[in-house]
C-alpha positions in Angstrom: 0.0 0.0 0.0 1.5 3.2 -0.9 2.0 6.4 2.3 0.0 9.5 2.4 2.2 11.5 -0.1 0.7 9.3 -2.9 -2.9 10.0 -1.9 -5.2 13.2 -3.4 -6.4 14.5 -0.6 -2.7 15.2 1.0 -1.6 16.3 -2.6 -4.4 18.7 -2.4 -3.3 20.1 1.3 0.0 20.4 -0.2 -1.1 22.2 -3.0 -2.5 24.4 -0.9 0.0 25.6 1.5 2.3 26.0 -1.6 -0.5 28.6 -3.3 -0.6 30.3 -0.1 2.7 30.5 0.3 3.2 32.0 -3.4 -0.1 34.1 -2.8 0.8 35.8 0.4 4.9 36.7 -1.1 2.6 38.4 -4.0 0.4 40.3 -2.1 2.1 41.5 0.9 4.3 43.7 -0.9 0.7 45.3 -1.2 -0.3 45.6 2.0 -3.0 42.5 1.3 -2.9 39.3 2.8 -4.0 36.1 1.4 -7.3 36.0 2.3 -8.7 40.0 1.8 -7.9 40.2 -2.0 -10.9 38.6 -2.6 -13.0 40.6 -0.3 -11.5 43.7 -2.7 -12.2 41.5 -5.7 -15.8 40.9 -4.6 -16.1 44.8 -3.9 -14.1 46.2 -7.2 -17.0 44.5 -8.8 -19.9 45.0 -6.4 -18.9 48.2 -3.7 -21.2 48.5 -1.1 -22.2 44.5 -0.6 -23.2 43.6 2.8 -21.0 41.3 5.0 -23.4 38.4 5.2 -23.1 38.7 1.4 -19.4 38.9 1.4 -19.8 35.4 3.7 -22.1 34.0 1.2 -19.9 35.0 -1.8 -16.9 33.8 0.1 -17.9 30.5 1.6 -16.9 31.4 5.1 -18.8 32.0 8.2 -19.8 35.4 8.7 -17.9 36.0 12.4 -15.1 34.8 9.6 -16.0 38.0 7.7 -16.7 40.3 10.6 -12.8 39.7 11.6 -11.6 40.0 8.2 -13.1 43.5 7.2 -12.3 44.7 11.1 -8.5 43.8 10.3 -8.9 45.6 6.4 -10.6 48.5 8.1 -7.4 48.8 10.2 -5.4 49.5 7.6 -7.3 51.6 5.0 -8.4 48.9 2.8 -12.5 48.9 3.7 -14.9 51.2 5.5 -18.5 49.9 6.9 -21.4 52.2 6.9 -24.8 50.9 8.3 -27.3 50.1 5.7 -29.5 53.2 5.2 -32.9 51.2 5.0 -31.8 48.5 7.8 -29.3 50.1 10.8 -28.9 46.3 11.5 -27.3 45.9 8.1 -23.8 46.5 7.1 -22.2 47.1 4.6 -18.6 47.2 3.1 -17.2 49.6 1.1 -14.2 50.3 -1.0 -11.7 53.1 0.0 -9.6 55.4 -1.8 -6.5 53.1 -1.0 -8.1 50.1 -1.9 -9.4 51.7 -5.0 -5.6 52.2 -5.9 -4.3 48.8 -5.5 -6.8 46.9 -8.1 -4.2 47.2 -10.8 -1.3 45.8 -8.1 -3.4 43.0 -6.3 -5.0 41.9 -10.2 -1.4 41.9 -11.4 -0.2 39.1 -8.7 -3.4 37.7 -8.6 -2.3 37.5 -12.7 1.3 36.3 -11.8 0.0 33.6 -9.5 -2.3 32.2 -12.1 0.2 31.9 -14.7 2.8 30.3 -12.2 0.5 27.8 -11.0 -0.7 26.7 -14.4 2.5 26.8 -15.7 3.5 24.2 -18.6 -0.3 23.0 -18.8 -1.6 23.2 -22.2 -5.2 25.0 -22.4 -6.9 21.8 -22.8 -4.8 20.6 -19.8 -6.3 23.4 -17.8 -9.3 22.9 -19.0 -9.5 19.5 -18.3 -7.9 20.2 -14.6 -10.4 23.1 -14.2 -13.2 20.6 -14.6 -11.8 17.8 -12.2 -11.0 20.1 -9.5 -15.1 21.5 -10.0 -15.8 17.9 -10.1 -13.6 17.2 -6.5 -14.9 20.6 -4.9 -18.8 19.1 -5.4 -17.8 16.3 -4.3 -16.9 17.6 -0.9 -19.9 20.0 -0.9 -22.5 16.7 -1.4 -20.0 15.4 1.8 -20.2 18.0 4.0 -24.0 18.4 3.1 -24.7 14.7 3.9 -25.7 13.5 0.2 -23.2 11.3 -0.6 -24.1 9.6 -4.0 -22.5 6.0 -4.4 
């Protein structure tokens, strides 16, 4: 039987901490960390979403949001505002500063891309785009309980 290292699943972790790795070196020069660049990717196309719609959009608990966009409102990346039909309601919204590093955080966002797929053809990509949709629904239908055998 062959060890972990030959199985998917550790492959994947791997993978993981490797892309982070790469992702956080790219964007810290920015002032980002892994993590908030797609908070400012969300809101460069959509300013002014609210934070249980950043969780929603995001896949992550919304307490996991509310620390996020505290920390980015630290440092000049977000501001929150109240919603002005629903005080219970808040919403995020794009600063000045963050407004300036689109063309910065899309550039190593860009880099990261191209050095992760590096040396796959198109169709390889394609073909790997589909299989890791195909492995990511697979874990959804796991963690939702409807496992199809």
């Amino acid at each position: 039987m062959d060890g972990i290292d030959h199985m998917i699943s550790y492959l994947l972790v791997q993978l993981m901490k490797e892309h982070r790795g790469v992702a956080e070196q790219k964007l810290s020069g920015h002032g980002v960390h892994v993590g908030q660049e797609m908070i400012l990717f969300k809101l460069w196309c959509d300013n002014g979403v609210t934070q249980t719609q950043l969780a929603e959009h995001l896949c992550v608990e919304p307490p996991t949001i509310t620390k996020m966009v505290q920390r980015m409102e630290a440092v000049n990346l977000v501001r929150r505002s109240p919603d002005p039909d629903d005080a219970r309601v808040s919403r995020v919204y794009l600063t000045d500063h963050s407004r300036s590093l689109q063309p910065e955080v899309q550039r190593a966002w860009d880099e990261l891309e191209a050095a992760t797929v590096r040396g796959l053809s198109d169709v390889e990509q394609a073909l790997l785009r589909r299989l890791l949709m195909q492995v990511w629904q697979n874990l959804q239908d796991e963690a939702n309980g409807s496992r199809s055998e």
